[in-house]
C-alpha positions, 0 to 999 in steps of 0.5 A: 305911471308910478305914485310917489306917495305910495313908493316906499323908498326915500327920493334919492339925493338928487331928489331931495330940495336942500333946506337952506333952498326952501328958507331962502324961498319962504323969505322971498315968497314973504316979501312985498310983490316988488320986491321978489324979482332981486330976491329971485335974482340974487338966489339965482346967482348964488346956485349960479356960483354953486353949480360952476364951483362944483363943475369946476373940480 
């Protein structure tokens, strides 16, 4: 088993979480309970488009 925390090299790309992900995160992790599940929704079918336009070409 290998740390992470100890490994010197940066993550590859692969690895690294985008920001704009983490901030749409934080805001639907700030809204009410009820809230969430279209927050969730929404982002899921936005990284949905993303991946099938980057298969596409």
């Amino acid at each position: 088993m290998s740390d992470r925390a100890a490994d010197p090299e940066p993550p590859s790309t692969g690895d690294r979480v985008p920001e704009d992900l983490v901030s749409a995160l934080d805001v639907i992790e700030g809204q009410p309970l009820t809230e969430r599940p279209a927050g969730y929704a929404a982002l899921h079918d936005e990284l949905a488009r993303r991946l099938d336009g980057s298969e596409a070409g």
